[in-house]
Short mmCIF file of the C-alpha atoms (twelve columns), coordinates in Angstrom:
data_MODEL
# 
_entry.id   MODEL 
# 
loop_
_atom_site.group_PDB 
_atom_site.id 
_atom_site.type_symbol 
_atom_site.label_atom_id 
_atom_site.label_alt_id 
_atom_site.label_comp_id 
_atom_site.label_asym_id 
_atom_site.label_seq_id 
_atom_site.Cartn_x 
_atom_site.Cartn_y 
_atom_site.Cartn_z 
_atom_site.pdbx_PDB_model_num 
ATOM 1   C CA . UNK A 1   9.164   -11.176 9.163   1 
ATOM 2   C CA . UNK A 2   11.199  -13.816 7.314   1 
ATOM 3   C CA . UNK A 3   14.558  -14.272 7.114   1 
ATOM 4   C CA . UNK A 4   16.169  -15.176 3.656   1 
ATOM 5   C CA . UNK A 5   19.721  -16.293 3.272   1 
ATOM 6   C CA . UNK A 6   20.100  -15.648 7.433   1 
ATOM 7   C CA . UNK A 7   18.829  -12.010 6.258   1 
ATOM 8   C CA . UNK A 8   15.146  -10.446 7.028   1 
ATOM 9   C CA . UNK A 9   13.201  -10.088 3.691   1 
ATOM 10  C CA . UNK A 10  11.844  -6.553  3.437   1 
ATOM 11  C CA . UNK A 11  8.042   -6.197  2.476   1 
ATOM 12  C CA . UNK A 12  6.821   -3.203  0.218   1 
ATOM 13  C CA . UNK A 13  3.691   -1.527  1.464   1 
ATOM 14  C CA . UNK A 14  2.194   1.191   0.162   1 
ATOM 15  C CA . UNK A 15  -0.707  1.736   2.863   1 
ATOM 16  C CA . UNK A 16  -1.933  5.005   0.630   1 
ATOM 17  C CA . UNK A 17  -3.718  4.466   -2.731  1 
ATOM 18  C CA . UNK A 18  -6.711  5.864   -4.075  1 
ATOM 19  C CA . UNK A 19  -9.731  4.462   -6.411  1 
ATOM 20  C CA . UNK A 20  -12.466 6.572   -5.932  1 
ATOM 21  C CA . UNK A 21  -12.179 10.451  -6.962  1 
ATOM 22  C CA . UNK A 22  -13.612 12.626  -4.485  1 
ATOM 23  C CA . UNK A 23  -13.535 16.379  -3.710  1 
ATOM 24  C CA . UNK A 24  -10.853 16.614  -1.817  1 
ATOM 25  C CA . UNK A 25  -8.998  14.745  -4.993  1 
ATOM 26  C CA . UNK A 26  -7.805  16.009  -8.447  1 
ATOM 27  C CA . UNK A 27  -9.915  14.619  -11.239 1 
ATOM 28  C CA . UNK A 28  -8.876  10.735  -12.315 1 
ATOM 29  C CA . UNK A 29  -10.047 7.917   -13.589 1 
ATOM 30  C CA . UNK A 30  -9.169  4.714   -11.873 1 
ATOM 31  C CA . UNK A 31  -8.071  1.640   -14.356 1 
ATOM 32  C CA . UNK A 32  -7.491  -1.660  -12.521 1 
ATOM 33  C CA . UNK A 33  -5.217  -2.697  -15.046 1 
ATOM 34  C CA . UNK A 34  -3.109  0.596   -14.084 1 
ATOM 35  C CA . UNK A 35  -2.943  -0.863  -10.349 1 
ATOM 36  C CA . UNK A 36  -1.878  -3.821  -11.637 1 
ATOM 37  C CA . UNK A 37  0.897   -2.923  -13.299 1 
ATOM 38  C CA . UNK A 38  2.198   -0.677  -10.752 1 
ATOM 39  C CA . UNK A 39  1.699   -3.370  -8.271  1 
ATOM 40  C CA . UNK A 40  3.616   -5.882  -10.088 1 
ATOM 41  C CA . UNK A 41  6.400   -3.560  -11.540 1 
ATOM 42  C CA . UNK A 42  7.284   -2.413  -8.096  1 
ATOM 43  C CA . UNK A 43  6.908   -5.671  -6.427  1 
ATOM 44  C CA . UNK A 44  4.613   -4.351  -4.062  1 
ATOM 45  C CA . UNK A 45  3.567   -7.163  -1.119  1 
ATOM 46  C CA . UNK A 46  0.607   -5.026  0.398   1 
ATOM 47  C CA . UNK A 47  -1.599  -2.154  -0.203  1 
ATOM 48  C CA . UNK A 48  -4.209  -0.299  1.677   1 
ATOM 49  C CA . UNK A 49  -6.956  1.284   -0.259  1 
ATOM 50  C CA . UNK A 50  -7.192  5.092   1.851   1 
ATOM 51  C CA . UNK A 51  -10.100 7.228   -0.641  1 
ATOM 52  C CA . UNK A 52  -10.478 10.484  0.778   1 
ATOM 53  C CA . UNK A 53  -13.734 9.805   3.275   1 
ATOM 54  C CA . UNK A 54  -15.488 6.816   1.210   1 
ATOM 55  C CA . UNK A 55  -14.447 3.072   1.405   1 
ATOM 56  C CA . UNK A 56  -16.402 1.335   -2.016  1 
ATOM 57  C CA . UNK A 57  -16.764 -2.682  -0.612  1 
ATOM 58  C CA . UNK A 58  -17.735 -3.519  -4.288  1 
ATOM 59  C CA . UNK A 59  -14.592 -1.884  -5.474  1 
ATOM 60  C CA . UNK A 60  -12.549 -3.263  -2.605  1 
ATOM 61  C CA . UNK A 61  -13.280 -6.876  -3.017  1 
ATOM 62  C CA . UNK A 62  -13.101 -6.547  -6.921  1 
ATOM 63  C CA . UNK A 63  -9.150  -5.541  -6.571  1 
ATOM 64  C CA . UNK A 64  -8.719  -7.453  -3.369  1 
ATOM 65  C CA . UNK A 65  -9.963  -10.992 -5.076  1 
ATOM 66  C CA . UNK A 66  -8.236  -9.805  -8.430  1 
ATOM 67  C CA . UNK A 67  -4.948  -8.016  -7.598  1 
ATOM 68  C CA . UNK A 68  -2.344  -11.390 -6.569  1 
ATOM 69  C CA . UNK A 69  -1.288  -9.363  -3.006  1 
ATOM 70  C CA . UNK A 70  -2.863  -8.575  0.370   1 
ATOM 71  C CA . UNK A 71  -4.971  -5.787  -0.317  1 
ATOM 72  C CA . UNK A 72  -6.709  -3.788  2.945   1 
ATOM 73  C CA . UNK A 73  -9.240  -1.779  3.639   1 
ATOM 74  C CA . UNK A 74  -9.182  1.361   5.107   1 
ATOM 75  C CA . UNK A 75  -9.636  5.298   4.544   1 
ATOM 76  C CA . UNK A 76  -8.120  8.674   4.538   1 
ATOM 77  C CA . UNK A 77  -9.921  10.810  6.976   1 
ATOM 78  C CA . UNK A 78  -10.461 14.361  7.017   1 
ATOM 79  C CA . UNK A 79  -9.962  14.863  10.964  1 
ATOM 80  C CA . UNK A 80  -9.224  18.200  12.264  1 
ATOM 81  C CA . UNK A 81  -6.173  19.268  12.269  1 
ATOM 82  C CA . UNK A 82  -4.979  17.296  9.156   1 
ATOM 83  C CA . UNK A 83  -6.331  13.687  7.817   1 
ATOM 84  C CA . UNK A 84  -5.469  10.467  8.938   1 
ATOM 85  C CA . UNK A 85  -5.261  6.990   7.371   1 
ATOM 86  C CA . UNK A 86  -7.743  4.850   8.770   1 
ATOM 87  C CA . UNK A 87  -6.783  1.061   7.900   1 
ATOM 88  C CA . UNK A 88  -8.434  -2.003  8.935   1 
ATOM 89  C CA . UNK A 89  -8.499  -6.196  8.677   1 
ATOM 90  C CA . UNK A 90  -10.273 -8.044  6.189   1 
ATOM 91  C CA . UNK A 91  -12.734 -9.670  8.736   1 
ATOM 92  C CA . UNK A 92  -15.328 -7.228  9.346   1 
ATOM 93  C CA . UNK A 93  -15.776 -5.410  5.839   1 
ATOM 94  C CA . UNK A 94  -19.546 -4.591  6.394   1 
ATOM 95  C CA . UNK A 95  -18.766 -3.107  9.539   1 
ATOM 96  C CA . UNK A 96  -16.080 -1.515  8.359   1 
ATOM 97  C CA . UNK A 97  -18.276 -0.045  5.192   1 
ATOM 98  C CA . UNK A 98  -21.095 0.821   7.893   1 
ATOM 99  C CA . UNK A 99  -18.693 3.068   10.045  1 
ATOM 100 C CA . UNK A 100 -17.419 4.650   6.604   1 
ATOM 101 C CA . UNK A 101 -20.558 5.811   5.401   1 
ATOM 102 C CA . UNK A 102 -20.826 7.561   8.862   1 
ATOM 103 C CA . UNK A 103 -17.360 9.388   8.071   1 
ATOM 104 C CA . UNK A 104 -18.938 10.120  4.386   1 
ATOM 105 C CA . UNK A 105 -21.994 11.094  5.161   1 
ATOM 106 C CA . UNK A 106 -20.295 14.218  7.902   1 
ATOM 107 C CA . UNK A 107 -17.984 15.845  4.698   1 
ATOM 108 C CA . UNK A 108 -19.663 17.144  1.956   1 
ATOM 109 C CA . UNK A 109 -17.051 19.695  1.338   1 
ATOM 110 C CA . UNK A 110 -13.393 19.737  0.744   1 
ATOM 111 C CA . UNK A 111 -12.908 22.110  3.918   1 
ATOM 112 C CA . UNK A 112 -15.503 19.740  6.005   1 
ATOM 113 C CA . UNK A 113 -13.787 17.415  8.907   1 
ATOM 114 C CA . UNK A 114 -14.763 15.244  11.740  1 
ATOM 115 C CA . UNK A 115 -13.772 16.172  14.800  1 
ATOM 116 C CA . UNK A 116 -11.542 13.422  16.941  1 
ATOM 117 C CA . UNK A 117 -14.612 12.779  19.018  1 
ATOM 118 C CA . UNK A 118 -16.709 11.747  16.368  1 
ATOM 119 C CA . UNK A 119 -14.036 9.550   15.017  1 
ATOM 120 C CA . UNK A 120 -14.248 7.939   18.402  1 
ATOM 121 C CA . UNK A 121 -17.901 7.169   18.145  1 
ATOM 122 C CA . UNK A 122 -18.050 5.623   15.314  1 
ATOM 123 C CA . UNK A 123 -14.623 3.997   15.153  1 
ATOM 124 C CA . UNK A 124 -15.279 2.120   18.703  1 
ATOM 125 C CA . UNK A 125 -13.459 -0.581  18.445  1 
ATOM 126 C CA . UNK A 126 -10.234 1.391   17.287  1 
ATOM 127 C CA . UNK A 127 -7.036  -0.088  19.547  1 
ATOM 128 C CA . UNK A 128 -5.146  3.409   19.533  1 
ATOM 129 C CA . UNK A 129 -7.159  7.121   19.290  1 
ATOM 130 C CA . UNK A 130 -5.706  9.497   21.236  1 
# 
């Protein structure tokens, strides 16, 4: 954290935005432009793209290259017993992408979930499931 005029500079994050319409989502249509201006009218450092069960790695490096902030990748979850945001680094996208289409390809309705052992097996490398 950095320190501006001997006091720390706060960061805005919002770690929970979505760009791809799913069914667990109300009908929208994303607009990049939209993002944009939301971004830059809040002053917003850092965002997390969290779709309901999908990550979109053309979509994601699109804004991420295009947006002027840190942008990560990541993913809202339908686990049991509510859904979790899933959010990674930049440095292992197609990974990343692979282990998503895992999540996707177990929910096909908005009532479908994965349980938290089947997060575990595909999210290996995760520092913190409990």
């Amino acid at each position: 954290m950095s320190q501006l005029n001997g006091e720390f500079a706060m960061k805005k994050f919002d770690l929970h935005v979505h760009t791809v319409p799913t069914i667990s989502d109300s009908q929208f249509d994303f607009d990049f432009g939209t993002l944009k201006e939301y971004v830059n009218s809040l002053h917003i450092d850092c965002i997390a793209i969290t779709n309901h069960n999908t990550f979109d790695l053309a979509q994601f490096c699109y804004i991420s290259e295009n947006l002027g902030i840190l942008v990560l990748p990541g993913i809202e979850i339908n686990l049991e017993g509510g859904h979790l945001l899933l959010i990674s680094n930049n440095d292992e996208l197609i990974d990343f992408n692979q282990k998503c289409d895992k999540v996707n390809a177990l929910i096909h309705t908005v009532d479908d979930y994965i349980t938290v052992s089947q997060l575990k097996q595909i999210f290996t490398k995760c520092q913190t499931i409990y």
